[in-house]
C-alpha positions as CSV (number, residue, x, y, z in Angstrom):
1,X,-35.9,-32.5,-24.2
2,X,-37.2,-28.8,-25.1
3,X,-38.2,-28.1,-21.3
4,X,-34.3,-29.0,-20.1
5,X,-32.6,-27.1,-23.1
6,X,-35.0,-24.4,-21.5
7,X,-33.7,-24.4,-18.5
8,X,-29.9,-24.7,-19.4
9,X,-30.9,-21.6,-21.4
10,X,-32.5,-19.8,-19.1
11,X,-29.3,-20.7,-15.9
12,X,-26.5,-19.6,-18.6
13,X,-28.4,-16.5,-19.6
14,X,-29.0,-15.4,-15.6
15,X,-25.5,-16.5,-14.8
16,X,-24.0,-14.1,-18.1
17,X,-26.1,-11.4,-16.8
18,X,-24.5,-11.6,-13.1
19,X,-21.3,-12.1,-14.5
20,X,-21.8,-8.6,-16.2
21,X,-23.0,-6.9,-13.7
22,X,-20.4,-7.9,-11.3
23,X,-17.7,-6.8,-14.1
24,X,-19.1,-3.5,-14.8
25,X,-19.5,-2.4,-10.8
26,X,-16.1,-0.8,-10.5
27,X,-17.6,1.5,-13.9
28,X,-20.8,2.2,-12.3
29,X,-20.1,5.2,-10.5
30,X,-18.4,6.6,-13.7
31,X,-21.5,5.9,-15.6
32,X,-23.8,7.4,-13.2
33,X,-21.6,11.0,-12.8
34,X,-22.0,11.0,-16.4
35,X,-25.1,10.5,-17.0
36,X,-26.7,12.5,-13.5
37,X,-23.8,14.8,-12.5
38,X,-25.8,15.3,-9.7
39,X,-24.1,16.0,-6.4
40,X,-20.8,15.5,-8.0
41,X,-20.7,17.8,-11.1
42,X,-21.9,20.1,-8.1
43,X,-19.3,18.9,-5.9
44,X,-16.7,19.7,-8.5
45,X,-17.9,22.7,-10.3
46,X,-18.6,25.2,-6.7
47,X,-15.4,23.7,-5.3
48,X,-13.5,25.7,-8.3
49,X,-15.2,28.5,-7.5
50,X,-14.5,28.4,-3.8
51,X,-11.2,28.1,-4.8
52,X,-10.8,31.1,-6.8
53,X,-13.0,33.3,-3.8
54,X,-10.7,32.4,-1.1
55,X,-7.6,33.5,-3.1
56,X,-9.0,36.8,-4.0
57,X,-10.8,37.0,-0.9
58,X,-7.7,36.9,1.6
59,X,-9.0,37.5,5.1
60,X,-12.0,37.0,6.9
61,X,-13.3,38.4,10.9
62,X,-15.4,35.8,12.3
63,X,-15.6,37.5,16.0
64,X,-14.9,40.5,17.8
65,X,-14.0,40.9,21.4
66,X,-14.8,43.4,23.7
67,X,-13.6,43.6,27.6
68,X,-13.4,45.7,30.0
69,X,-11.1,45.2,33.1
70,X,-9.0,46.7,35.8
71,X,-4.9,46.5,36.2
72,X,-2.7,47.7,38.8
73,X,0.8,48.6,39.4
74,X,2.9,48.8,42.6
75,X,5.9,50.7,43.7
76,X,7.8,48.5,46.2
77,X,11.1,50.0,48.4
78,X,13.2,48.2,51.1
79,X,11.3,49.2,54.6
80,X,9.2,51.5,53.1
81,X,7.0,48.9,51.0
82,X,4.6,50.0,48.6
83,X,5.2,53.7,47.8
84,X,3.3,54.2,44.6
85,X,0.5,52.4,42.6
86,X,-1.4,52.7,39.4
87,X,-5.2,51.8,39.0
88,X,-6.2,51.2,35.3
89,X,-9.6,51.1,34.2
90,X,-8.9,49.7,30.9
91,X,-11.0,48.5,27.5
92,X,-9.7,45.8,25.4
93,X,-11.1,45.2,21.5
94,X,-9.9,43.1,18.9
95,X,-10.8,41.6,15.8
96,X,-10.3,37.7,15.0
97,X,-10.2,36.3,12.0
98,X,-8.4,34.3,9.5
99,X,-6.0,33.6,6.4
100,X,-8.6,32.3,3.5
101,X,-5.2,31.7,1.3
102,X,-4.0,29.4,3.9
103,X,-7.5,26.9,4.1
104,X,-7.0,23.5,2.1
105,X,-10.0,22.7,0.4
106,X,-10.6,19.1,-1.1
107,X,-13.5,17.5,-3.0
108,X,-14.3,14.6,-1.5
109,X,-17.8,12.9,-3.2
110,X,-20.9,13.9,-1.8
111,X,-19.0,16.7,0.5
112,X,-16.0,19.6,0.2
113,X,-13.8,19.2,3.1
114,X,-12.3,22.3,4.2
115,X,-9.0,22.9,6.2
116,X,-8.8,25.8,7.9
117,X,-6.1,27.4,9.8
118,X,-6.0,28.6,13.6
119,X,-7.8,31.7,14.1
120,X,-5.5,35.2,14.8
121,X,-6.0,38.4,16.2
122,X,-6.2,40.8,13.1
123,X,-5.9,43.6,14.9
124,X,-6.4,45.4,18.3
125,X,-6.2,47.7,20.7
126,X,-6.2,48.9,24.4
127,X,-7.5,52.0,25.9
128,X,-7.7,53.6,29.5
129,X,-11.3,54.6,30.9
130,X,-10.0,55.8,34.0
131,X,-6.4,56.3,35.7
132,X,-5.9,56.5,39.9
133,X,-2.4,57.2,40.4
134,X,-1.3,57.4,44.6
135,X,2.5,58.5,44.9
136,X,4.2,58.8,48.4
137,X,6.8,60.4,47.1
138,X,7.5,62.4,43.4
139,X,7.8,60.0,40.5
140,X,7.2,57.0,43.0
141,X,5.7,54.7,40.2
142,X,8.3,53.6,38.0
143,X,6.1,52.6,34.8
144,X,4.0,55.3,32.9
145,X,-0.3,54.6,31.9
146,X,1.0,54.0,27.8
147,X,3.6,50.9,29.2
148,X,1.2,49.4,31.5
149,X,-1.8,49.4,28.9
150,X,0.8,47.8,26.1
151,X,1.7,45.2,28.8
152,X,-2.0,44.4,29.5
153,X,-2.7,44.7,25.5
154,X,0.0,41.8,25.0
155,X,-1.8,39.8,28.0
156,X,-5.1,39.9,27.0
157,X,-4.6,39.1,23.0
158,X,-2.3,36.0,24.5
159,X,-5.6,35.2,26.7
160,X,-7.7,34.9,23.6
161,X,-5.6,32.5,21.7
162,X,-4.5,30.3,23.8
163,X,-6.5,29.7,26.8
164,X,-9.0,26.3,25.8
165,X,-12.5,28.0,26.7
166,X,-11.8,31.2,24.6
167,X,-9.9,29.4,22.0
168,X,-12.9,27.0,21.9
169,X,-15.6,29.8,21.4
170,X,-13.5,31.4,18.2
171,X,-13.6,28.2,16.6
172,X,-17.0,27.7,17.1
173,X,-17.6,31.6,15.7
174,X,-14.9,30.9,13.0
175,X,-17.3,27.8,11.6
176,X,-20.1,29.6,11.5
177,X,-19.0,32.8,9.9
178,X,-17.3,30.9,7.6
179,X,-19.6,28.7,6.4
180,X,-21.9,31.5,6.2
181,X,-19.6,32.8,3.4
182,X,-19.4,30.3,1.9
183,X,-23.3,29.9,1.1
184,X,-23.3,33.7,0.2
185,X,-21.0,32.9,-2.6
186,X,-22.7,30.4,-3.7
187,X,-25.9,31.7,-3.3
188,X,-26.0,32.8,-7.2
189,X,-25.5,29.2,-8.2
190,X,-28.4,28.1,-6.5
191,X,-28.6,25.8,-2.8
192,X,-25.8,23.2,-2.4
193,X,-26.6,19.9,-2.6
194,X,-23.7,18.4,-0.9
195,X,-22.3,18.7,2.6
196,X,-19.2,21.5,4.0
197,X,-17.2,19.4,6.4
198,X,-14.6,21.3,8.6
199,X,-11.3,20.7,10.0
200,X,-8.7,22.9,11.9
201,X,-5.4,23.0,10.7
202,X,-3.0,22.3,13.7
203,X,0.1,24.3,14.4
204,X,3.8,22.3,14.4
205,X,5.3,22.0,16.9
């Protein structure tokens, strides 16, 4: 009689203890931040931090481009045909970077999740190496060396931002410099725990 009150015992305590357990799971990860912040209180604490740098921070290069090409501009006439051209020599440079006040960042667990917006050209500039002008007759070209270089300037910087292979490698660079800032701001808080995911912010259409 002992031996089965026992046993009843012993089925009621392990079915009380599951009973707990199963309603205390939705509290569990509470209890655990609290008692190991962990990756969490890490989570939350550096993501304040982050926020306050890339407010103050404002913009940030993450490439620079450098090319060197040739333009050129004709003259055409009725009958005659081509009575003047321009051979440009040119160098291209810019700087890419982007808006830190526009990146979205959310904590998200074990991670920060970071929005960032297309890169832009910051600035840049255009400059002529060497000029070939051929005139049949007096003032034959009808566009001076300063309009054809802006012209070209405009072409190239539309180049970089939207043709897919170019716009491709600036993300890649814009990643990597970024998160590399990232990790030098926190560098006096010590390694982070946690993972940087990153996302690009489309633009509307």
């Amino acid at each position: 009689m002992k031996t089965g009150k026992r046993w009843i015992l012993s089925v009621t305590g392990k079915a009380a203890t599951i009973l707990l357990v199963i309603a205390l799971l939705p509290l569990a990860g509470n209890l655990v931040s609290l008692v190991f912040p962990g990756i969490t209180g890490q989570v939350n604490t550096q993501s304040r931090i982050l926020e306050q740098k890339l407010e103050s921070t404002r913009r940030l290069e993450v490439t620079t481009i450098e090319e060197e090409g040739i333009l050129e501009a004709k003259t055409d006439v009725i009958i005659l045909g081509t009575v003047g051209k321009t051979t440009i020599r040119y160098r291209y440079t810019a700087s890419v970077g982007i808006d830190l006040r526009k990146v979205i960042l959310t904590p998200d667990g074990d991670r920060i999740v970071f929005q960032i917006p297309e890169p832009e050209i910051l600035n840049d500039g255009i400059e002529a190496l060497e000029v070939n002008k051929q005139d049949l007759f007096s003032r034959a070209v009808d566009k001076p060396t300063e309009t054809l270089l802006e012209e070209q300037r405009k072409k190239c910087r539309d180049q970089y931002l939207t043709e897919a292979q170019h716009r491709d490698q600036i993300w890649e660079s814009t990643k990597k410099a970024f998160d590399e800032t990232l990790r030098e701001w926190l560098a006096p808080y010590g390694e982070p725990q946690y993972e940087f995911e990153y996302r690009q912010i489309e633009k509307a259409l």
